[in-house]
PAZAPA-4460 file (N, C-alpha, C; in steps of 0.05 Angstrom, whole numbers, plus 32768, in hexadecimal, padded with zeros to 4 digits):
% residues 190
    n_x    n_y    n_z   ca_x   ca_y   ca_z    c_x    c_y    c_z   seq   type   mol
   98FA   8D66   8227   98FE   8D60   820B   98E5   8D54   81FF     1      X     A
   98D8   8D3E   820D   98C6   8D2F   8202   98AB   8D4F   81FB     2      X     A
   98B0   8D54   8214   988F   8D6B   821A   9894   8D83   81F8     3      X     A
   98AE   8D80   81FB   98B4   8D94   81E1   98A8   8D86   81CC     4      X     A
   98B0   8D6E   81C6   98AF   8D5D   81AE   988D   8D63   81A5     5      X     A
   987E   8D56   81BD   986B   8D59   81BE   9856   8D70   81B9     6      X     A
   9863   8D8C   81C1   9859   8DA7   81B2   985A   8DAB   819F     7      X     A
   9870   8DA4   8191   9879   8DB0   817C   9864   8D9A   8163     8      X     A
   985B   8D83   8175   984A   8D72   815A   982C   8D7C   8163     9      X     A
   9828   8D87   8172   980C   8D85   8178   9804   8DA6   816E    10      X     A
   9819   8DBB   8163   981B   8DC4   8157   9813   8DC9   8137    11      X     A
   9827   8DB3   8131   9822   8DB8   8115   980B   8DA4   8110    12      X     A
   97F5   8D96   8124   97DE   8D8D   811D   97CC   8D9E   8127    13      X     A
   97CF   8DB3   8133   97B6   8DD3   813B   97C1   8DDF   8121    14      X     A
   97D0   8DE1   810F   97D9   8DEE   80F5   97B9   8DF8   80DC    15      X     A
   97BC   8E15   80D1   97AA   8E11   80CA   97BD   8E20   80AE    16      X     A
   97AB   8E17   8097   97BF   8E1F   807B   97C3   8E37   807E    17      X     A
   97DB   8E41   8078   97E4   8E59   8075   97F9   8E5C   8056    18      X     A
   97F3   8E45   8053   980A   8E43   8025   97EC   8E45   8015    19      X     A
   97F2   8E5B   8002   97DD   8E66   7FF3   97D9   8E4E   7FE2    20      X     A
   97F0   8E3E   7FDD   97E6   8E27   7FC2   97D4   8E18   7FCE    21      X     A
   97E2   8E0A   7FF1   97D0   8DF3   7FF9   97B5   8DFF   7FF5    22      X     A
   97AB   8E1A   7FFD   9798   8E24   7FFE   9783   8E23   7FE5    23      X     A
   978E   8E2B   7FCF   9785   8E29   7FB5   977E   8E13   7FAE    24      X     A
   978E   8E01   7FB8   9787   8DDB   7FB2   9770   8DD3   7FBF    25      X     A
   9775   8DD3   7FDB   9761   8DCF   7FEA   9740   8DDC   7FE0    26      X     A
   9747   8DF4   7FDF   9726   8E0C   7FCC   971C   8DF1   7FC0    27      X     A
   972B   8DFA   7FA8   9726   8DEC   7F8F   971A   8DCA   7F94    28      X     A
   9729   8DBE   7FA1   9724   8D9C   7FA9   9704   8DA3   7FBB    29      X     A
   970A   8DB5   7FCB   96EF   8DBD   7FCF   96D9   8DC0   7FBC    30      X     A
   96D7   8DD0   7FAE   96C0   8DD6   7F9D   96B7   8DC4   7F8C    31      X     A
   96D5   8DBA   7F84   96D7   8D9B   7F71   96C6   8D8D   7F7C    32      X     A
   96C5   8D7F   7F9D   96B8   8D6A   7FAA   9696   8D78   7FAA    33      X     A
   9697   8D96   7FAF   966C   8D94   7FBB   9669   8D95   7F98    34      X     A
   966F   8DA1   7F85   9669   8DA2   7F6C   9653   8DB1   7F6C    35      X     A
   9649   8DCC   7F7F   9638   8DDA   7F75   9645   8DF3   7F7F    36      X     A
   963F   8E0C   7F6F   9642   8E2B   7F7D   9648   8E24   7F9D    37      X     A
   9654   8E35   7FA1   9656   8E42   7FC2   965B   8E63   7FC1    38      X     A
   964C   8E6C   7FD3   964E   8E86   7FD5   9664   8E91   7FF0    39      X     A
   9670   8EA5   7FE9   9686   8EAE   7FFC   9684   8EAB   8011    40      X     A
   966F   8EB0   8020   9667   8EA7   8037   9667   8E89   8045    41      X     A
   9666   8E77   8039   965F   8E62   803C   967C   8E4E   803B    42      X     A
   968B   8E5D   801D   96A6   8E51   8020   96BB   8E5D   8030    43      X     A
   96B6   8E74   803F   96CA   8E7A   8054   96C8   8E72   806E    44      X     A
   96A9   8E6E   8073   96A1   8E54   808C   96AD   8E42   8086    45      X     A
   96B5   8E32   807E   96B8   8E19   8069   96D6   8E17   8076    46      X     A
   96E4   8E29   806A   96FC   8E33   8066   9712   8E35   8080    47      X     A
   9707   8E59   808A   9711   8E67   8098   9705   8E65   80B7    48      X     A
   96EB   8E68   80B1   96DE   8E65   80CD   96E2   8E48   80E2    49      X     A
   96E8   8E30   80CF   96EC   8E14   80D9   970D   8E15   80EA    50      X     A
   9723   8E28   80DC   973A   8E2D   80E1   9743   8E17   80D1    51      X     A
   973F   8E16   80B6   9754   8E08   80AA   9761   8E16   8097    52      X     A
   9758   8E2C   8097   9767   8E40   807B   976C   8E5A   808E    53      X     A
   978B   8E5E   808D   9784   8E7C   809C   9776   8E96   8089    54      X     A
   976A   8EA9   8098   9756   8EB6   808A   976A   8ECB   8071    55      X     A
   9783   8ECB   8072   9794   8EE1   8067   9794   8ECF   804C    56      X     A
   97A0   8EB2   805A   97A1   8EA4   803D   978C   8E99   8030    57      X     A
   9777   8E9C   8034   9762   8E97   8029   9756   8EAD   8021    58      X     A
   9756   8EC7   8020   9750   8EDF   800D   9768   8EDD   7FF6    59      X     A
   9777   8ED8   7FFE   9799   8EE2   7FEB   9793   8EBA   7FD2    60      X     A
   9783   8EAB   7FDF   9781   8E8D   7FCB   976A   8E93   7FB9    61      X     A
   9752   8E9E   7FCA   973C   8EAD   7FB6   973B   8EC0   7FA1    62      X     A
   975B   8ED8   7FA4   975E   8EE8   7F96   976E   8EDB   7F81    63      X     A
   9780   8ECA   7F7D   978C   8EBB   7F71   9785   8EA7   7F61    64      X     A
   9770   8E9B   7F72   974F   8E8C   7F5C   9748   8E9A   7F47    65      X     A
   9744   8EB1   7F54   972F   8EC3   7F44   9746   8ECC   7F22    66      X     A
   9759   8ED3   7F32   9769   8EDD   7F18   9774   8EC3   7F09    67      X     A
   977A   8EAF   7F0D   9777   8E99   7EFC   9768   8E8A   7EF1    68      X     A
   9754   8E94   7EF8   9735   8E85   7EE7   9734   8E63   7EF0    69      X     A
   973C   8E5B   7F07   9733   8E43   7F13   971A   8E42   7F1D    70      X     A
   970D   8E5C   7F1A   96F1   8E56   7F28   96DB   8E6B   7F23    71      X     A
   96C8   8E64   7F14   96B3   8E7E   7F10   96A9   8E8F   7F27    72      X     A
   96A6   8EA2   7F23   969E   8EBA   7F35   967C   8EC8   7F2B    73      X     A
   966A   8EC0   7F3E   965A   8ECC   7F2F   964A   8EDF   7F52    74      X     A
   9642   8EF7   7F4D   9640   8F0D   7F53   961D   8F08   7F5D    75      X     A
   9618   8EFD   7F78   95F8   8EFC   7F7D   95EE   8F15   7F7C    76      X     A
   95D2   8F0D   7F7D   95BF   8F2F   7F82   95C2   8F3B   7F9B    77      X     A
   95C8   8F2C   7FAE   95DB   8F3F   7FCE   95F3   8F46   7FCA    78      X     A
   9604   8F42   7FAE   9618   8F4E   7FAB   9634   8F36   7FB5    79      X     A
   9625   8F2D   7FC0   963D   8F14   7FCD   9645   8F02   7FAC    80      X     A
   9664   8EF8   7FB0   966B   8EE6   7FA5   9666   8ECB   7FA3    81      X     A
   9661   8EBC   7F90   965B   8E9E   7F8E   9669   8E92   7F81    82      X     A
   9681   8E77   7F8F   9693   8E6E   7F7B   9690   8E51   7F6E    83      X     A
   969D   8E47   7F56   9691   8E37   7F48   96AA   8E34   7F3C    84      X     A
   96AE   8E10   7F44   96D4   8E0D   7F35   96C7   8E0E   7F14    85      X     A
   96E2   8E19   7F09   96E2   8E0C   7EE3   96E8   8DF0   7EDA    86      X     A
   96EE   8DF1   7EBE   96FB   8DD6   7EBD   9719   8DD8   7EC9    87      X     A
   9726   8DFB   7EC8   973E   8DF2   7EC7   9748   8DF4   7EEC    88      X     A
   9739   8DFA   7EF8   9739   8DF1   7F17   972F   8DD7   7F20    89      X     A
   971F   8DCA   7F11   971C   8DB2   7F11   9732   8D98   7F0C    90      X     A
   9737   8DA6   7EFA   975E   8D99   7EF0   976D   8D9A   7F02    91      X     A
   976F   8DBD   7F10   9783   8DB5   7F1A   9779   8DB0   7F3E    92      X     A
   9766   8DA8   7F45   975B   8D93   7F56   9760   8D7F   7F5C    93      X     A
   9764   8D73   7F3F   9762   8D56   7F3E   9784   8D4E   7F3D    94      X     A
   978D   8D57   7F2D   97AC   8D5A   7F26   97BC   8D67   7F4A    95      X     A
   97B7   8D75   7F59   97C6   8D77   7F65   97BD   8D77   7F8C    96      X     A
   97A6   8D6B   7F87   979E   8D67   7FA0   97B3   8D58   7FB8    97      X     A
   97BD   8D45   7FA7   97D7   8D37   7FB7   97DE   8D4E   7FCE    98      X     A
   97E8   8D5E   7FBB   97F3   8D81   7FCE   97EF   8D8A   7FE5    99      X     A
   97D3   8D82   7FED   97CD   8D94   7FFA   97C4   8D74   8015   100      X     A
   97CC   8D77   8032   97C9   8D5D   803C   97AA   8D4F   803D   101      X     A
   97B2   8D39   8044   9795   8D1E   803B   9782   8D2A   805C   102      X     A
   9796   8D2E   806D   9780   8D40   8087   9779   8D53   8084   103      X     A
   9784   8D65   8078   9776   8D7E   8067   9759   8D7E   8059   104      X     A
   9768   8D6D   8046   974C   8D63   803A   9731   8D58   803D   105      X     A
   9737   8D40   804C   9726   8D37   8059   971C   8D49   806F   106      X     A
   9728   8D5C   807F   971D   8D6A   808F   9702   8D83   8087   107      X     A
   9711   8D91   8070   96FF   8DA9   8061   96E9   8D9C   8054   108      X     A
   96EB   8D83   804B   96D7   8D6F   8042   96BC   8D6C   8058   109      X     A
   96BF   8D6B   806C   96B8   8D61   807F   96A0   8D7C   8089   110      X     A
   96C1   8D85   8084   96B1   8DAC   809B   969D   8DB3   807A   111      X     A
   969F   8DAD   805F   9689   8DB6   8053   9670   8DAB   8050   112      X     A
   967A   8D8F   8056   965A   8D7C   8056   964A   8D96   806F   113      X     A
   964B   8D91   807F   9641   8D97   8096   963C   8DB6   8091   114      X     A
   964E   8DC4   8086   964A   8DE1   8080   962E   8DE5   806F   115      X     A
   962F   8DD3   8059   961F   8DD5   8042   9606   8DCA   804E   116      X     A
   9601   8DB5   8057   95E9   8DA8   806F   95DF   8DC7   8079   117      X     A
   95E8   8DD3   8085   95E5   8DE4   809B   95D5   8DFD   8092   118      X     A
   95EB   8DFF   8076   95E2   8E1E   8067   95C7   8E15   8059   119      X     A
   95B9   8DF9   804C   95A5   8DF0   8045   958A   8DEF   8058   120      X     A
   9599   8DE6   806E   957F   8DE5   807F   9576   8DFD   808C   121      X     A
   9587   8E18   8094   9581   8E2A   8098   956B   8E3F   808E   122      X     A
   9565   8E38   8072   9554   8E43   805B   953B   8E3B   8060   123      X     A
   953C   8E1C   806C   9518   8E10   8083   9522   8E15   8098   124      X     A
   952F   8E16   80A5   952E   8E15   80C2   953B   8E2F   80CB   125      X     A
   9521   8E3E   80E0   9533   8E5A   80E8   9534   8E53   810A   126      X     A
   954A   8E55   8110   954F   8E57   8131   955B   8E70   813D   127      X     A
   954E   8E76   8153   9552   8E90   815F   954F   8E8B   8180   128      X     A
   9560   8E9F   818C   9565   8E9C   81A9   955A   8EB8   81BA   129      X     A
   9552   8EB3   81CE   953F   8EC5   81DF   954A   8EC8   81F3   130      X     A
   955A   8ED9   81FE   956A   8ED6   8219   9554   8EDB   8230   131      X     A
   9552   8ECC   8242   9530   8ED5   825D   9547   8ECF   8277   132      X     A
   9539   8EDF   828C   9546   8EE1   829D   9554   8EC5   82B1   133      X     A
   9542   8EA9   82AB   954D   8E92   82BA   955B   8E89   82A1   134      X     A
   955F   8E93   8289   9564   8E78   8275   9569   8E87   825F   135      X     A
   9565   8E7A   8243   9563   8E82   8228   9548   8E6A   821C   136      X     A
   9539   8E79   820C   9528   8E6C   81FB   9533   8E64   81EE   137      X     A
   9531   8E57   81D3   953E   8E46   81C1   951F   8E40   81B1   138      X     A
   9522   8E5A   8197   950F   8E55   8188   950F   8E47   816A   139      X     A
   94FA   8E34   8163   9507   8E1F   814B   94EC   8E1F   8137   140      X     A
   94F6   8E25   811D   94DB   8E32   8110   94DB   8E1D   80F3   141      X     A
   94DB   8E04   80EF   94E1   8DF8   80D6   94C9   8DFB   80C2   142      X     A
   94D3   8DFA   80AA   94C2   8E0B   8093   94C4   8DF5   8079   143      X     A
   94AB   8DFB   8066   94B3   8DE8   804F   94A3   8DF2   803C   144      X     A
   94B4   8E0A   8030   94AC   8E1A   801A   949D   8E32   803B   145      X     A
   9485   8E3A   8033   9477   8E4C   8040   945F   8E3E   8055   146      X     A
   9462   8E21   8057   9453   8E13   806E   9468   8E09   8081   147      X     A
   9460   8E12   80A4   9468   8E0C   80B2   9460   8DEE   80B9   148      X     A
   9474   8DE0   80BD   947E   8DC2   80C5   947B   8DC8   80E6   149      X     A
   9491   8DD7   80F1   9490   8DCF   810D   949E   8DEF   811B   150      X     A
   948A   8DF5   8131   9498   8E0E   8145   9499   8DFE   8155   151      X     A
   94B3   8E09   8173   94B8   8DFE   8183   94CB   8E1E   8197   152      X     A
   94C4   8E19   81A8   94D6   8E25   81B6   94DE   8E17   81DE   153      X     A
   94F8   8E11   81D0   9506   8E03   81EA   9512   8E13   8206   154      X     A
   950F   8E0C   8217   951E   8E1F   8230   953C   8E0F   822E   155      X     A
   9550   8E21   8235   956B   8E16   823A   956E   8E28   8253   156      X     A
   9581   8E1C   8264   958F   8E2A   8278   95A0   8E45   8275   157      X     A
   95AD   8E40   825E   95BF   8E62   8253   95BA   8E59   822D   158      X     A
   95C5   8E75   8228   95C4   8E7D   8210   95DC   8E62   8203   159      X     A
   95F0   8E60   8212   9606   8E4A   81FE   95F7   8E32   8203   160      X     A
   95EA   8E31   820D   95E1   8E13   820A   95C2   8E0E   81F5   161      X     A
   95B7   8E24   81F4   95A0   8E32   81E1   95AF   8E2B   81C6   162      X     A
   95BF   8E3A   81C1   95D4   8E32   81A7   95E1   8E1E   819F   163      X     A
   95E8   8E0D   81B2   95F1   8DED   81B1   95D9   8DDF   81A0   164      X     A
   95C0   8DDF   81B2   95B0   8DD3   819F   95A4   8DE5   8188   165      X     A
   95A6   8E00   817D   95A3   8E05   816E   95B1   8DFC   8152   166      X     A
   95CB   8DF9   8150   95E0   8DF0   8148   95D4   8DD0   813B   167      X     A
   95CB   8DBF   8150   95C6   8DA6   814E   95AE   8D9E   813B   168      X     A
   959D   8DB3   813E   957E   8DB1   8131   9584   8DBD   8118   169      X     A
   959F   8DCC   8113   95A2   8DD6   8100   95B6   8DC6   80E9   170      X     A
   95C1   8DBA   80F3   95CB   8D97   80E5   95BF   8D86   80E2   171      X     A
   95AC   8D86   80F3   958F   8D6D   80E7   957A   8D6F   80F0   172      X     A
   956D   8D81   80E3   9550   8D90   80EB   9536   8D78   80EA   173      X     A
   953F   8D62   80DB   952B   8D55   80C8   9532   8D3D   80EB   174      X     A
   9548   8D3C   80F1   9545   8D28   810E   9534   8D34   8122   175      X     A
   952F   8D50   8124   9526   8D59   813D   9503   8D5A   812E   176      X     A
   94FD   8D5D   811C   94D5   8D50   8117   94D5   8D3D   8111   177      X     A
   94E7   8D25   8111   94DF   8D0B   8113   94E3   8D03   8135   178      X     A
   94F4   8D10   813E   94EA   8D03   815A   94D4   8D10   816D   179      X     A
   94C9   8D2D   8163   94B2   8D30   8167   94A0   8D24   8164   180      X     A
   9497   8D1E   814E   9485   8D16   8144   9480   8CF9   814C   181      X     A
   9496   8CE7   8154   9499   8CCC   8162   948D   8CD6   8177   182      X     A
   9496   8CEB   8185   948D   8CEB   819F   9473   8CF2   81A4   183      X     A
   9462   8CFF   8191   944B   8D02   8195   9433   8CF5   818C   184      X     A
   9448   8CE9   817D   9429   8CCD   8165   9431   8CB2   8173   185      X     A
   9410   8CAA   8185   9416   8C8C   818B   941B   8C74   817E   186      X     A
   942A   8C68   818A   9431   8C52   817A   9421   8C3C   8175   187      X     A
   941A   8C34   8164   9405   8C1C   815A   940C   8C00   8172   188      X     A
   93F6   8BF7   817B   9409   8BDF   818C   93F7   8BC5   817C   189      X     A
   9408   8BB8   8178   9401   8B92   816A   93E2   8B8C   817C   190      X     A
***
């Protein structure tokens, strides 16, 4: 009985939204909180990819956005979508966030800081993987505008672990040339 009890809660905390409203709330409380454009891409990482929105209900909350005018739609030059709450998704953001749970929230909150971090630094920082026969390279190319800051290329033991720290350098690119740069500039001594 207990072991049951116990599934059945650890369940509905692996739960990922599947009610189109929580969905729509959540969007919205989303876009409300970064307050700039997001492009489709970026808000279905955000979203779907994290597993907090299932992917059915999160096309069927976007199409429902769209036809209610909670959120501008504007059409990039790759053709991709970019969304942008209104005032009147902003309203109802604010007005019905209660709705949708405070772990919810706080969670997608969380998964977009880090999303939006990620999609920013990617634009300076390109990382790429080299599969070689003992290992994987792990190549790290940081940029600022059209002058290179810092190349690097690391050995890893396998490709998942090549990507572990790709991942890492890719959340805080600006930690990995400050501890270079510690490491290679001597330190003044008294």
């Amino acid at each position: 009985m207990r072991d049951e009890n116990l599934k059945k809660i650890s369940g509905l905390a692996d739960r990922t939204v599947a009610d189109t409203t929580t969905a729509n709330i959540l969007l919205c409380y989303t876009l409300e909180q970064i307050g700039e454009p997001i492009d489709s891409e970026l808000l279905y990482d955000i979203a779907v990819s994290s597993g907090i929105i299932n992917y059915f209900t999160f096309q069927e909350a976007l199409q429902i956005m769209e036809e209610t005018e909670v959120v501008n739609v504007v059409l990039q030059k790759n053709g991709e979508k970019c969304y942008s709450i209104t005032e009147k998704g902003l309203e109802s953001a604010q007005r019905l966030q209660h709705l949708a749970g405070k772990s919810y929230r706080e969670r997608i909150i969380r998964t977009a800081s880090v999303a939006l971090k990620r999609h920013k630094n990617e634009e300076q920082v390109k990382v790429s993987y080299e599969p070689i026969s003992q290992g994987c390279h792990l190549h790290v190319k940081m940029l600022d505008h059209q002058l290179t800051l810092l190349e690097l290329t690391l050995f890893t033991p396998d490709e998942y672990q090549a990507k572990l720290l790709g991942e890492k350098i890719l959340t805080n690119p600006s930690a990995l040339y400050h501890d270079v740069m510690q490491a290679v500039m001597p330190k003044e001594e008294n």
